[in-house]
N, C-alpha and C positions, 0 to 999 in steps of 0.2 A: 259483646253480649255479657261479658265480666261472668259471673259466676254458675249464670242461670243454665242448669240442661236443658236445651232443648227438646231432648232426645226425646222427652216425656210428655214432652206434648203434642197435640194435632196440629197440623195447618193448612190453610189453603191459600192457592197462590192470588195474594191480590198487590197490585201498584200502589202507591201513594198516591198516583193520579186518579183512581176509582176509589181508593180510601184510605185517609189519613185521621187516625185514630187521635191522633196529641188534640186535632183542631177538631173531631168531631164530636168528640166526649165533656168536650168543655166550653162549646160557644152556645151555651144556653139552652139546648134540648134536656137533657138530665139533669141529675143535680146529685148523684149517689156514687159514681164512681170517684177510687179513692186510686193517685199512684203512687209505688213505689221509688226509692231511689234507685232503682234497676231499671225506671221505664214500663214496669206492669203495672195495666190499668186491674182493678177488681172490683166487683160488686156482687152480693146480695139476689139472685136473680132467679126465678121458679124452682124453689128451692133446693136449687144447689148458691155456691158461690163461683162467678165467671171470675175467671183470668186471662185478660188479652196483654198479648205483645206483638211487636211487629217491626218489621227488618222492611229493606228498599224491596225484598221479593215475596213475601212470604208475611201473612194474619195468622200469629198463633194463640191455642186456645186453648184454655184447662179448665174442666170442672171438680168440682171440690163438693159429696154428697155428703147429707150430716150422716153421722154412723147410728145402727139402732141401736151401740151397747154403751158409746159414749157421747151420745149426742149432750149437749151443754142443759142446764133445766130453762125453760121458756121462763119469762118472766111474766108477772099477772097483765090478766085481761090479753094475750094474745090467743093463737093458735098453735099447739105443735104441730112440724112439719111431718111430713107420710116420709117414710123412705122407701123412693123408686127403689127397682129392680136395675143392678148396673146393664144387666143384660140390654136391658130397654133406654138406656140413655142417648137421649135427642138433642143431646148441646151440638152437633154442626146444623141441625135444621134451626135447634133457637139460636144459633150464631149468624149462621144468611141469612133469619127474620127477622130476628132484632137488629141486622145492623144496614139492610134494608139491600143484598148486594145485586140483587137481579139485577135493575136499569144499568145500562153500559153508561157508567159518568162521562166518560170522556166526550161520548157523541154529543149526550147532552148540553156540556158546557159550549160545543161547536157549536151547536144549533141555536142556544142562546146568546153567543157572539156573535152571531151571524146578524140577530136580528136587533142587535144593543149595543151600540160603540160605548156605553158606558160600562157594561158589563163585563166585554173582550178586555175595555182596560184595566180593570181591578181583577178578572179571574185569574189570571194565571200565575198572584202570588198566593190565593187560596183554593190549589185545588184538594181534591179529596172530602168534599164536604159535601156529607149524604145525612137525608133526614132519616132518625131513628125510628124504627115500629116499634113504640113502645106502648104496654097497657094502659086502656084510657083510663081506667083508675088512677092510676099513681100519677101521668098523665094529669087530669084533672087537678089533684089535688097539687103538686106541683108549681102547677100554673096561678090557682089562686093563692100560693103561698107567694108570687110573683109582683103581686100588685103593689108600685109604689117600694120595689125593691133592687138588689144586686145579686148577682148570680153568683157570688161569695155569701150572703145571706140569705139566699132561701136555698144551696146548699145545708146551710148550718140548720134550718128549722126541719127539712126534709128529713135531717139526722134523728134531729131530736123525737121525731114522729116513729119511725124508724126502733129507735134505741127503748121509746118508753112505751106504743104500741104493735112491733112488730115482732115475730119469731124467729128468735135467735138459731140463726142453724150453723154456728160455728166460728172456731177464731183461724186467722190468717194473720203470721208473724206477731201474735199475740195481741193480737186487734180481732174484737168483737165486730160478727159480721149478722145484722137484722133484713129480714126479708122485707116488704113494706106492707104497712099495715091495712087490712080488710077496713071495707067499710063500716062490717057490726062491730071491730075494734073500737074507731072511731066516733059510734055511734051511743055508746053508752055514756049512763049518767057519771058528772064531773071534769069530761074530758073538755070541755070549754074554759074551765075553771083553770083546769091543770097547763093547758097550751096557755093560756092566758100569763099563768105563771112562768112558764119558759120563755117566754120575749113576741110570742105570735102576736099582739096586740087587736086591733080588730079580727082580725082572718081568721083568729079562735073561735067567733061565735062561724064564719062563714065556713071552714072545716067541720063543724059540729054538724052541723044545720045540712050542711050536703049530702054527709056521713049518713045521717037521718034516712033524707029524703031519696038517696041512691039505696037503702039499704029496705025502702018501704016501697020499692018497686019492683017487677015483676026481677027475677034473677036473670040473669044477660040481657040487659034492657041499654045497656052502655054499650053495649058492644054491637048490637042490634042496628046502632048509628054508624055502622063501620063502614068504609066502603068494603064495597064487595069484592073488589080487588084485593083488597091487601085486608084477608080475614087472618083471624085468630090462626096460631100455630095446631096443623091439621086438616083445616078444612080449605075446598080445593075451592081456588078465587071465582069471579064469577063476572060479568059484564056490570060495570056503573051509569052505563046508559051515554047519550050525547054530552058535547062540550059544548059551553057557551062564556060569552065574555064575565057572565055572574054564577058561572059555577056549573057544576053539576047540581041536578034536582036532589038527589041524596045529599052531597054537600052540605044544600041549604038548608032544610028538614034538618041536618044534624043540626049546625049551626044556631036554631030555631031552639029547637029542642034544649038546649044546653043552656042557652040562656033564661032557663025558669029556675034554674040553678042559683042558690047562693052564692056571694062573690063569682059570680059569674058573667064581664060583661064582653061587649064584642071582641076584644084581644085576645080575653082568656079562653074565647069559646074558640077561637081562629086557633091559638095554638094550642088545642087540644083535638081540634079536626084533622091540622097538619101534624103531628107528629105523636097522637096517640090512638087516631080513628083512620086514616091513612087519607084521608083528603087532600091530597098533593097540591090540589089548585086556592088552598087556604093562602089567606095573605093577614099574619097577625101585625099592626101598625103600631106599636109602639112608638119612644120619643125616641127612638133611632132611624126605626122605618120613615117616620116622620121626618126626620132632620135629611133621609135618604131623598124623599120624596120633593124635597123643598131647592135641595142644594142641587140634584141633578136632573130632575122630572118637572122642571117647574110648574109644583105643585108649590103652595102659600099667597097667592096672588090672587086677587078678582076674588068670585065664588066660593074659592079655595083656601080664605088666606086662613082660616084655623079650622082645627082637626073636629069638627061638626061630624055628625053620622055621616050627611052628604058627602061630606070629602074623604070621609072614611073608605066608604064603599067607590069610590069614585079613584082612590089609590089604588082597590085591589082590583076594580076592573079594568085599568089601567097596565100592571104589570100582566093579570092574567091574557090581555090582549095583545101584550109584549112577548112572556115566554110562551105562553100557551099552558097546555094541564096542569103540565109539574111546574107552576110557575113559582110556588112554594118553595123547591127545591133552589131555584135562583134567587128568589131573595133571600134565603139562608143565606149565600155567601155574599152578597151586601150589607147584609146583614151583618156579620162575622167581621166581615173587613170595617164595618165601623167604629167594633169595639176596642177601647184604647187598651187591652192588654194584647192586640193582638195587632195594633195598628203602629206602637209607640216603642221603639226604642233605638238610644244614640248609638253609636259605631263608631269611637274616638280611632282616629287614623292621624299620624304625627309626618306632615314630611317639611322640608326644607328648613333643617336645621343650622343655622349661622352663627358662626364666631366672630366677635371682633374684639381687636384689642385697642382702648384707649388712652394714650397718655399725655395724663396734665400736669401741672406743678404749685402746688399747694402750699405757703407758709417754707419755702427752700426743701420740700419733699415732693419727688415723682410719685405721683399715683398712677396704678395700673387699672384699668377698670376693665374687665372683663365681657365683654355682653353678647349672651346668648340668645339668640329669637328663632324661637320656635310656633310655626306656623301650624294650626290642627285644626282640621277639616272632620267636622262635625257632620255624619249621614243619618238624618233624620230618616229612618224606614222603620220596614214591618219584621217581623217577627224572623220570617221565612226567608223574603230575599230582600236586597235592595228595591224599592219601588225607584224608576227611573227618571219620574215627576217629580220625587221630594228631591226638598230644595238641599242646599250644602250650606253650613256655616263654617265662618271662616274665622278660628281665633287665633289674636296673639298674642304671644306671652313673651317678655322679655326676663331675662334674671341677670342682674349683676353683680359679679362680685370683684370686691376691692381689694387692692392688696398696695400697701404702701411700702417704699423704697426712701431710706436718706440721701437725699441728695450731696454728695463729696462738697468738704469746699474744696476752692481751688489754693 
């Protein structure tokens, strides 16, 4: 744990195998959390700042409230933050809601083994991957910062959105920390002009334009698409109605709805259902889910052989027919496991190292030549463990060295 107290923080006991914080917070749900060299994650989070960490037994977790006598000054066109009463502070409920702990994962992944030999064999080098409840706001916006990008890069814009419209409620190791910005933030004149100028390229006028049009509707109108299961932090869940292989009726309705939206097309609406409205049976297809769909579902062939709506929707009735509800939930982690930082790296391992010694005779000089081969087996795997599929490469390297002797006359 190197230097950190724990002593001062809360925790509750969770597994790696229900949740794994390193693979959850970085395989493309968020895009805000920052960690340190100690291993804590932190973010920006109803106005406080979270801080998680997490050991083989134990999710720990700190909040961090701006103060009323030194809170930092906002910068223009934000909001200042209120400051809660510590009395009243709700970081363990917005800690099981945001990080979504109810559902037992472990069963889950069974039950999804159960029914997908493709699934049993890539899960068990990523478990702990739980879809995040996060606000469909940031949510949204997020997602269309998404389009035709890298989860290093719309990181970086999410920042920038953040740092020039959101309120600052405090610094952490002397790092500024912004809450994310409202929609009437985003809504005002020049703000297309200005993301424009920060690298947003198109997606400035489709942030603007949404910004607008969420901002010109009724107030909890986003949220109103939520399933009812998984509501806003407070209000007690409530039944989503029947399952079917296209969704739930609410699902679809959100789904619908979303897409009158600016930069808003089927993908961005799928991952804004699945991990900001709580539609668990959302299936967003990107060119991974896609490459997913092609390599082991064979999907690309006949009817199918390119990403048309029809094959679209023909994907996700597909897996939802495979996991069932939460089928969202499962292609996360195929999802995860296809992406190359989390798929890709070597494991140089050195054995059967050989000496030999050679000698010849040169011009009436003995030469020695020395030569070492060293045999190194190359394990191409994941992150986490060895996958037991990848292949081994096998290299050799020989080195020698010379060493010359005069040969005596006689």
């Amino acid at each position: 744990m190197g230097a950190l107290n724990l002593a001062e923080w809360q925790k509750l006991p969770v597994s790696l195998s229900e949740l794994c914080i390193n693979t959850t917070l970085r395989c493309g749900q968020s895009f805000r959390w920052r960690k340190s060299d100690e291993g804590i994650w932190s973010m920006a989070l109803h106005n406080r700042i979270l801080s998680l960490h997490q050991d083989p037994q134990y999710l720990y977790y700190r909040s961090r409230f701006p103060s009323a006598l030194h809170a930092p000054p906002t910068p223009p066109n934000s909001h200042p933050p209120s400051i809660p009463d510590d009395a009243n502070d709700d970081t363990t409920d917005l800690v099981k809601r945001y990080l979504n702990l109810s559902p037992n994962l472990s069963k889950q992944y069974e039950t999804w083994s159960k029914s997908d030999a493709n699934f049993a064999k890539k899960a068990p080098k990523f478990t702990g991957i739980r879809i995040l409840q996060q606000d469909a706001w940031e949510a949204l916006i997020g997602f269309i910062c998404s389009s035709n990008n890298n989860i290093s890069r719309i990181g970086q814009m999410v920042h920038k959105l953040c740092v020039n419209y959101g309120p600052l409620l405090g610094h952490l190791d002397d790092e500024p920390y912004h809450d994310f910005p409202t929609p009437q933030a985003l809504a005002q004149s020049g703000v297309e002009a200005n993301l424009r100028s920060l690298g947003f390229g198109y997606r400035a006028r489709y942030i603007y334009q949404t910004a607008c049009m969420i901002s010109e509707k009724p107030e909890g109108w986003l949220d109103s698409l939520r399933n009812p299961e998984a509501p806003v932090l407070g209000v007690t869940p409530s039944s989503a109605g029947p399952f079917s292989a296209d969704g739930r009726e609410g699902y679809r309705n959100a789904h619908t709805e979303l897409l009158q939206l600016q930069g808003v097309g089927p993908k961005v609406a799928d991952c804004v259902c699945l991990m900001g409205l709580g539609w668990s049976e959302s299936i967003p297809v990107d060119t991974h889910v896609w490459q997913i769909a092609q390599r082991d579902y064979k999907f690309g062939k006949g009817k199918h052989s390119s990403l048309t709506k029809q094959t679209y929707d023909a994907i996700g009735a597909k897996f939802r027919t495979l996991w069932g509800v939460e089928a969202g939930w499962a292609q996360s982690v195929l999802f995860t496991a296809n992406l190359r930082s989390f798929s890709e790296r070597l494991i140089e391992k050195t054995e059967n190292v050989e000496e030999l010694v050679q000698v010849k005779v040169e011009n009436e000089e003995k030469i020695e030549e020395k030569v070492v081969k060293k045999e190194k087996i190359l394990d191409k795997a994941i992150k986490r463990e060895r996958e037991e599929e990848e292949r081994q490469v096998l290299e050799i390297e020989e080195k020698i060295t010379t060493k010359a002797k005069r040969r005596r006359k006689s």
